[in-house]
C-alpha positions as CSV (number, residue, x, y, z in Angstrom):
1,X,78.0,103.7,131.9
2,X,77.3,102.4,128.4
3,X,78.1,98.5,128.6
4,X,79.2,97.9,124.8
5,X,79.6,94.1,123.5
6,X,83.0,94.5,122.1
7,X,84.3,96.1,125.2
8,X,83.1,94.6,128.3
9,X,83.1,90.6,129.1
10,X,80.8,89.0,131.4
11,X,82.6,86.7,133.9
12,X,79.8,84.9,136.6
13,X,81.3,84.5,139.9
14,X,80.2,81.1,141.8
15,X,77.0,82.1,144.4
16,X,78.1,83.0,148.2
17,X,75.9,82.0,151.1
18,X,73.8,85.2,150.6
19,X,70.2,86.5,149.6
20,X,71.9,86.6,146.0
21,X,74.7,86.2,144.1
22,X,77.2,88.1,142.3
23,X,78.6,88.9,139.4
24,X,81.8,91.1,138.2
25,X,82.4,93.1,135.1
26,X,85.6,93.3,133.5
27,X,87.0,95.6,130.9
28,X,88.2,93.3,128.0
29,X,90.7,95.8,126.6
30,X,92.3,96.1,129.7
31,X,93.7,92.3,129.4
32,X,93.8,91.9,125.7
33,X,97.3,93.1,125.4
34,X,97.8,89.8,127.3
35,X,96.4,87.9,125.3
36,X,99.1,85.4,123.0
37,X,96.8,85.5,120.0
38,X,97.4,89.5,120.2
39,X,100.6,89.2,120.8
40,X,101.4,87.1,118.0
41,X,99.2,89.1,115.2
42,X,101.3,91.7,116.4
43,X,104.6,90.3,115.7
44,X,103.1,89.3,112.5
45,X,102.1,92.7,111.3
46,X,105.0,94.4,112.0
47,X,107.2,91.9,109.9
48,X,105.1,91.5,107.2
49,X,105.4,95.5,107.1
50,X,108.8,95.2,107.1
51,X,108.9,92.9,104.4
52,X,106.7,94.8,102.1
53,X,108.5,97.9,102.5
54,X,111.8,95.8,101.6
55,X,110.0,94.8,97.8
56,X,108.1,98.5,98.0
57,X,112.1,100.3,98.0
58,X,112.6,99.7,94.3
59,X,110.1,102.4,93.5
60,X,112.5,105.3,95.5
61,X,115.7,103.8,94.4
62,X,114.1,103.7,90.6
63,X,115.6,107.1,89.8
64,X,118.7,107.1,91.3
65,X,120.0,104.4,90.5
66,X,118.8,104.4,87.0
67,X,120.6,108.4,86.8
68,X,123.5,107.2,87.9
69,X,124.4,104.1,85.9
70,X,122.0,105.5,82.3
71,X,119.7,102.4,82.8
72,X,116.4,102.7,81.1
73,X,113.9,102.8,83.7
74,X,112.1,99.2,82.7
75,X,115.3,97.7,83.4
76,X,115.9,99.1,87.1
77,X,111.8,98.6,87.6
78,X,112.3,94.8,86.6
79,X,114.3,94.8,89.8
80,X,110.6,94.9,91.4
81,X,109.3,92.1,89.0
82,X,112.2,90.0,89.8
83,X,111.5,90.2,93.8
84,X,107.8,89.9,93.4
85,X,107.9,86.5,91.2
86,X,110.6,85.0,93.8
87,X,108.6,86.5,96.8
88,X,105.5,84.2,95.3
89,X,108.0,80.9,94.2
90,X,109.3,81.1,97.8
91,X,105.5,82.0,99.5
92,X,104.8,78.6,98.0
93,X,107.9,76.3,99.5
94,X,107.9,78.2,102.5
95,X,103.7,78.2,103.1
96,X,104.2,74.2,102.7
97,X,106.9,74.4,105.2
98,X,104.6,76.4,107.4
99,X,101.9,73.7,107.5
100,X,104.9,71.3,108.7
101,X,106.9,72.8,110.9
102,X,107.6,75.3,113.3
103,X,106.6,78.5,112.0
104,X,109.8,80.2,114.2
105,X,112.2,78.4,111.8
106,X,110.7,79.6,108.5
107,X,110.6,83.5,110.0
108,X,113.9,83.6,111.0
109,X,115.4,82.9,107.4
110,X,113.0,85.6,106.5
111,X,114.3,88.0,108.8
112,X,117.7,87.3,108.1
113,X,118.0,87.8,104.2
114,X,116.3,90.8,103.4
115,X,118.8,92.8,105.5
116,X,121.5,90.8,104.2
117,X,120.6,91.7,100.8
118,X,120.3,95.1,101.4
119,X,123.7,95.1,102.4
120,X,125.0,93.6,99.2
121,X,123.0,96.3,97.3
122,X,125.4,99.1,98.8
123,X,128.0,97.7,96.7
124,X,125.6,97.5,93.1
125,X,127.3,98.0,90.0
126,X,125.5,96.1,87.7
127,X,122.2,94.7,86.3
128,X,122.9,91.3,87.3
129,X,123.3,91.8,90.6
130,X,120.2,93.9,91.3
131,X,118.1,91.2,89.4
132,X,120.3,88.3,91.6
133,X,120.1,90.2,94.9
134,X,116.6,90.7,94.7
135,X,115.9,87.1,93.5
136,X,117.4,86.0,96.7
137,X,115.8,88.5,99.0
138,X,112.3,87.3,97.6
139,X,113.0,83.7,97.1
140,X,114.2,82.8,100.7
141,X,113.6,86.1,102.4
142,X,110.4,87.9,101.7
143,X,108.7,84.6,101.0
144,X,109.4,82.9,103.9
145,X,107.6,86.0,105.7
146,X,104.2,86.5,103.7
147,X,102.4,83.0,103.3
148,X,103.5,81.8,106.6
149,X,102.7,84.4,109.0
150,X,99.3,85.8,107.3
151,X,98.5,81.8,107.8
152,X,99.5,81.7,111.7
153,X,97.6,85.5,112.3
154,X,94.5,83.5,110.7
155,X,94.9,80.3,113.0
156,X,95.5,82.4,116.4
157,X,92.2,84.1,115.5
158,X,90.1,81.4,114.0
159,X,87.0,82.9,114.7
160,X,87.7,85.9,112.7
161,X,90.1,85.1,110.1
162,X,89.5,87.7,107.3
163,X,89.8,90.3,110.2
164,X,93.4,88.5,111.0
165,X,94.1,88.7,107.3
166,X,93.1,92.2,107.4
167,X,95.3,93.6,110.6
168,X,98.2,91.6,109.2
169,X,97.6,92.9,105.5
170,X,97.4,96.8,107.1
171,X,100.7,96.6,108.4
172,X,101.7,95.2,104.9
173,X,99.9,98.6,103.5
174,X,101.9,100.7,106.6
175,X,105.5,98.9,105.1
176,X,104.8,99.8,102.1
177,X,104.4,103.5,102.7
178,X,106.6,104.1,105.5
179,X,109.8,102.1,104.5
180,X,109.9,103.6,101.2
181,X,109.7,107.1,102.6
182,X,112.2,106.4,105.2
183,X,114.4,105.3,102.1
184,X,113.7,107.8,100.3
185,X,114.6,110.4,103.3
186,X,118.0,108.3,103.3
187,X,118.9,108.6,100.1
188,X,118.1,112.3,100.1
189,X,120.5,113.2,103.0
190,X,123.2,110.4,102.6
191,X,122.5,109.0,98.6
192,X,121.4,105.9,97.5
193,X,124.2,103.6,98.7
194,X,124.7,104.7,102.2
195,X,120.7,104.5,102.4
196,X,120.9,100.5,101.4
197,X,123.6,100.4,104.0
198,X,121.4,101.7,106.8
199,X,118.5,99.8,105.6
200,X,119.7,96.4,106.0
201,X,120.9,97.2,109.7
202,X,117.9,98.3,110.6
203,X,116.4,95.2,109.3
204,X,118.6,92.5,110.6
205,X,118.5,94.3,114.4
206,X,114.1,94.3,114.5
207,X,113.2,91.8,112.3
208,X,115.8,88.7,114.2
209,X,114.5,89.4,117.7
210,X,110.6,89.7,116.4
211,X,110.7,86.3,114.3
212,X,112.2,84.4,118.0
213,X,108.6,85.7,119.6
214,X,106.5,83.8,117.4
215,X,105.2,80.5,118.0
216,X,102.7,78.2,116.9
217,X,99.1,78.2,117.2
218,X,97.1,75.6,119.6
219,X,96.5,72.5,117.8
220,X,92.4,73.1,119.1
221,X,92.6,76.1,117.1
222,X,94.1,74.9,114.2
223,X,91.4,72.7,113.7
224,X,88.8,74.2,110.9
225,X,87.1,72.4,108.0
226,X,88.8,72.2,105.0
227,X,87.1,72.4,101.5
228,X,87.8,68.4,100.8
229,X,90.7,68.8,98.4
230,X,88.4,67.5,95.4
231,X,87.6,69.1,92.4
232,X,85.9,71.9,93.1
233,X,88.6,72.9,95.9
234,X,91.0,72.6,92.5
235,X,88.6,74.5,90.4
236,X,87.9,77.3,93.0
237,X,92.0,77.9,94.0
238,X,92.6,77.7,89.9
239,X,90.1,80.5,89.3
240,X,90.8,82.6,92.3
241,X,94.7,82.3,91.2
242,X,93.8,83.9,87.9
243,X,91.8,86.5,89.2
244,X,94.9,87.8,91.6
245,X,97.3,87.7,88.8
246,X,95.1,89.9,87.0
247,X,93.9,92.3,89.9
248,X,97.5,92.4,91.0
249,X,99.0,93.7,87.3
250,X,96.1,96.8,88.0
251,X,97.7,97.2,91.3
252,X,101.2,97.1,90.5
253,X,101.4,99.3,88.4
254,X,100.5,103.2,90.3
255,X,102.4,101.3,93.2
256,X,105.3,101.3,91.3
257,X,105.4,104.0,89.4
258,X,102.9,106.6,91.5
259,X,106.6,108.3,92.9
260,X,107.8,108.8,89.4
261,X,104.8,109.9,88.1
262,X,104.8,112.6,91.0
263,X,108.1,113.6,90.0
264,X,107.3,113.9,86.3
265,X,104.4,116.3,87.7
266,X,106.7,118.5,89.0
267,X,106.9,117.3,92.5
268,X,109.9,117.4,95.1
269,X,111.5,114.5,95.7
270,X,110.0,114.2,99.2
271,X,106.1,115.2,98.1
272,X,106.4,112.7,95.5
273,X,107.3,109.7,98.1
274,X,104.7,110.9,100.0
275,X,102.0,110.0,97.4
276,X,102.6,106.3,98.0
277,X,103.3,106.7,101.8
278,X,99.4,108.1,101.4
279,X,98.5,105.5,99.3
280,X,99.8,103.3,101.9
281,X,98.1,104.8,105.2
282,X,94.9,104.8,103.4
283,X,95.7,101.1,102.6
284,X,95.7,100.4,106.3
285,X,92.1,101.9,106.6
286,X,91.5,99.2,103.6
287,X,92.6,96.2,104.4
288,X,91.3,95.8,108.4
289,X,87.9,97.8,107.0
290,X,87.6,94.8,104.4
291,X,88.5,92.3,106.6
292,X,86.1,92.9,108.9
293,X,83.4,92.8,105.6
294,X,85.1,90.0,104.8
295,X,84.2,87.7,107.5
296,X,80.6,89.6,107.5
297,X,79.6,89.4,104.3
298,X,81.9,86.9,102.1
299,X,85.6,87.1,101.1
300,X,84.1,86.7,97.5
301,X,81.9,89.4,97.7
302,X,84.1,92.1,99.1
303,X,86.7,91.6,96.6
304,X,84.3,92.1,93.7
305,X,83.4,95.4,95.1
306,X,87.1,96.8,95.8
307,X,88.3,95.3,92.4
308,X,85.5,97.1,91.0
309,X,87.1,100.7,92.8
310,X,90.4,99.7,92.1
311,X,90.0,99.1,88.2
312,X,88.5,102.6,87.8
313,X,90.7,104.6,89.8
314,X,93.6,103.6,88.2
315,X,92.5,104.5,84.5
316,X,92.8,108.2,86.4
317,X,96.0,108.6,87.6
318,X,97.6,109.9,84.2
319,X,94.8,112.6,84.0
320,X,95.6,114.2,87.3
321,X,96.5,117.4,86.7
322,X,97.9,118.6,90.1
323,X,99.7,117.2,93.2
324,X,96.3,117.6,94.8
325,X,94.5,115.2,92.6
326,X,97.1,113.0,92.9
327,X,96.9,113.0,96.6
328,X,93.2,112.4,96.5
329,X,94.1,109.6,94.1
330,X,96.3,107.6,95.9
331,X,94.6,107.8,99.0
332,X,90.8,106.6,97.8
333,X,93.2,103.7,95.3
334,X,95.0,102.7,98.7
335,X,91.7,102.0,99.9
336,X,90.6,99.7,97.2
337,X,93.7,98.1,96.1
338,X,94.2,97.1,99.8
339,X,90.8,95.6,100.2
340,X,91.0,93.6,96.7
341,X,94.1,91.7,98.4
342,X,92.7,91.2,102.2
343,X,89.5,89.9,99.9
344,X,91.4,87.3,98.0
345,X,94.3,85.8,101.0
346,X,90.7,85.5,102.7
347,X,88.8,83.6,99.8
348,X,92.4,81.2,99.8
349,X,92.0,80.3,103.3
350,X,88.5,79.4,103.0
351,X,88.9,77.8,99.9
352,X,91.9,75.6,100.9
353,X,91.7,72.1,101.5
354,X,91.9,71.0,105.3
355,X,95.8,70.9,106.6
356,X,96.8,73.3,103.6
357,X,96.2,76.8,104.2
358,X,100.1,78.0,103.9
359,X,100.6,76.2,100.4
360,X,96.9,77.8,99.4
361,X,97.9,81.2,100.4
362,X,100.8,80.3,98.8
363,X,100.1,79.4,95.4
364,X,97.4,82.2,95.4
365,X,99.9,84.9,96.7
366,X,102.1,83.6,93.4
367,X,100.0,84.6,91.0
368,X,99.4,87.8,93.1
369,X,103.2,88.3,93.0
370,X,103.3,87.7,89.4
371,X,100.7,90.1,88.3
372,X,102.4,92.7,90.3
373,X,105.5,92.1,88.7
374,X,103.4,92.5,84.9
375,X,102.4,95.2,86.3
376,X,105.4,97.0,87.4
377,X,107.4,95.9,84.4
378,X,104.8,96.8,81.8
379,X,104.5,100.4,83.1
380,X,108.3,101.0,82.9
381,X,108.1,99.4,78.9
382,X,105.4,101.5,78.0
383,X,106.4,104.6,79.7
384,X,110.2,104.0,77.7
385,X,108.1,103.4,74.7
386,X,105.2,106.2,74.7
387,X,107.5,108.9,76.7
388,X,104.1,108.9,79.1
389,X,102.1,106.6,81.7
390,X,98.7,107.5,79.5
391,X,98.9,103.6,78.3
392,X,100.4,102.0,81.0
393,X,97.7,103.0,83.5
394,X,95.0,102.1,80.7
395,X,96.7,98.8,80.5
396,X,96.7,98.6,84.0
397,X,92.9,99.4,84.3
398,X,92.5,96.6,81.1
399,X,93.7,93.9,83.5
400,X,90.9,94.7,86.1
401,X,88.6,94.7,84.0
402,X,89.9,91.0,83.3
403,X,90.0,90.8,86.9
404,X,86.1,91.2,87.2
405,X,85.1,89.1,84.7
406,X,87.0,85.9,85.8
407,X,85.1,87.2,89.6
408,X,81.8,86.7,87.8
409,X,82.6,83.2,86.9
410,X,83.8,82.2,90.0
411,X,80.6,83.5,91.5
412,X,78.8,82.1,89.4
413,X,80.8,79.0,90.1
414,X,80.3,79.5,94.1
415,X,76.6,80.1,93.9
416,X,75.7,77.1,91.6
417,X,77.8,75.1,93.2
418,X,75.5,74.5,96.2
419,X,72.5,74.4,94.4
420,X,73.7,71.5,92.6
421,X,74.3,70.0,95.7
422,X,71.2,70.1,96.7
423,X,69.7,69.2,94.2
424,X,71.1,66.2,93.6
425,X,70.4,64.8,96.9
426,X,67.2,65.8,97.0
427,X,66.1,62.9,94.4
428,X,67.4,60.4,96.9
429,X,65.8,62.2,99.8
430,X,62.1,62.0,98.0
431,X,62.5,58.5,96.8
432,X,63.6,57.5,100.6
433,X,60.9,59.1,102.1
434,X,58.3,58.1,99.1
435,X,59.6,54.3,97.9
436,X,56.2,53.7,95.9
437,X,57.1,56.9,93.6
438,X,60.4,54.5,92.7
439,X,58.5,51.5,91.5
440,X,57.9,51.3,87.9
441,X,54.2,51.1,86.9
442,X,52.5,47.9,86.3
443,X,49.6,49.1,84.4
444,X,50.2,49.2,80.7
């Protein structure tokens, strides 16, 4: 039998009176469902999918709702830019609250809202209270799920954080396909009310009884060094901030407005939900394949090369001139756009100063927020204004390229950063270890 290193684990038995002693083999996967730290990633993933299938429902309730009450289309997607910018405002309260208390407390107010809200939604009749209800469901719901939990899935497994990241993130990428097309199913066979109805049932009865399983790290684990909280901890987190916001506008918008563009192609209602449940699956793929390259070959470096893929295939989308292409599409953009966000939570951790990895992931997963809400919102204006998606998806693909270019300077940054380092203690080192080249020269 083949004896592979990531599935066997050697366990030495103490010697018995004997001419030799023993040993025992043990097949590692045959405990690891045992394992807390599994368990716990596990709970994690499945309510961060949860949660981003909650913000990822505005793009099937889009048309509906906006046929039904005449709304232009900018002003139902601004529903999505609304929960996205409160989902990052709350990431950062509730990531602070995450590195100070029990991380059970600040799931279980995420569990409980976005159900709630969904609710609520049943009974929408105007603007205000899709903006409000949304506001609420990202501010103290969705927020208090995202920072915080990708946080504790990285502190179970310290050794292999950006793969944490990554698992965590796929179920993220799984939410965001599969609640949307369940939604969209319910809306299909019982319209868009009863659908928000069933929706936040379904939520309140899974996502309650996950958040009580979680608990806390070990403290020995916890314990990682930080990036010192000076100014280049500043600088780096400043940088990498920008860079998400601007990634995350290139993301946000074929998220958002893939379904409808589907539909515009002449795609059933169902086939064109299925483009981002695609985009999604592929997304899983994505974000544990980065993750693993993450903690292999840099977080920086990974995330160059899928913002690179993502930036590109977006420009596309428009141009795709059958359901096929835009199958092919969304399933090579999943894997990109999927990788570019592992790559970044991973560069926050590492980049955070000791003690504040929540309120890093945090802040970072703000400006993330925020770009996807540019995003979403700008493709709805531009579509309203142009009658087409021909410049919103070149706008989109104009924010990536912004996106690599503020990359290159924080690599830059990165690289030099160490050299300079070094090289300004080496100086000291040589005049230590030479004191006569320090003395002045006596000879005239």
């Amino acid at each position: 039998m083949k004896v592979g290193r990531q599935s066997w684990t050697y366990v030495p038995i103490a010697p018995e009176p004997g001419p030799a002693p023993r040993a025992r083999w043990r097949n590692a996967a045959q405990t690891d469902f045992m394992n807390p730290a599994v368990l716990m990633v596990a709970v994690c993933t499945a309510m961060v999918a949860m949660a981003f299938g909650a913000v990822g429902t505005v793009a099937v309730f889009l048309q509906p709702i906006a046929a039904e009450f005449a709304w232009p289309r900018a002003d139902v997607a601004a529903a999505y830019s609304v929960a996205t910018v409160a989902t990052g405002l709350g990431g950062i309260a509730m990531g602070h609250f995450a590195d100070r208390l029990p991380v059970r407390r600040v799931a279980l107010l995420g569990a409980l809202v976005p159900g709630i809200a969904f609710l609520l939604l049943s009974g929408l009749d105007s603007t205000p209270a899709l903006y409000v209800l949304h506001a609420v469901m990202g501010l103290v719901g969705i927020g208090a799920i995202m920072a915080p939990l990708n946080r504790l899935a990285s502190l179970w497994l310290a050794r292999n954080p950006g793969l944490a990241i990554g698992i965590v993130s796929a179920g993220g990428a799984a939410g965001q396909g599969l609640v949307p097309y369940f939604a969209r199913y319910l809306i299909v066979t019982e319209g868009w009310r009863q659908a928000y109805w069933i929706l936040g049932l379904l939520f309140i009865a899974v996502m309650v009884p996950l958040a009580l399983l979680l608990r806390d790290a070990p403290v020995a684990g916890n314990a990682r060094p930080g990036a010192g909280g000076g100014p280049s901890a500043v600088r780096l987190l400043a940088l990498l901030s920008l860079a998400a916001l601007l990634c995350c506008v290139c993301m946000g918008t074929p998220l958002v407005h893939v379904v409808t563009l589907g539909s515009d192609r002449g795609l059933g209602g169902r086939e064109a939900a299925g483009l981002l449940a695609v985009m999604m699956v592929a997304g899983m793929a994505g974000r544990v394949g980065f993750g693993r390259l993450s903690d292999r070959f840099g977080s920086l470096q990974t995330y160059i090369a899928a913002s690179v893929g993502q930036t590109a295939l977006a420009f596309l989308f428009p141009y795709a001139g059958s359901g096929a292409q835009l199958y092919v599409l969304s399933a090579l953009f999943g894997l990109v756009f999927s990788g570019a966000m592992t790559s970044f939570l991973s560069c926050a951790r590492e980049y955070a100063p000791a003690g504040k990895t929540g309120l890093s992931l945090g802040v970072v997963m703000f400006f993330g927020w925020a770009g996807m809400a540019l995003g979403a919102w700008q493709g709805g204006l531009f579509y309203d204004i142009c009658g087409d998606y021909f410049a919103s998806f070149a706008n989109a693909s104009a924010a990536g390229v912004a996106n690599l270019l503020v990359l290159a300077l924080l690599l830059l940054y990165v690289v030099r950063a160490p050299m300079r380092e070094y090289t300004e203690n080496l100086v000291p080192k040589f005049h230590r270890e030479h004191p006569c080249a320090a003395q002045p020269s006596s000879q005239p």
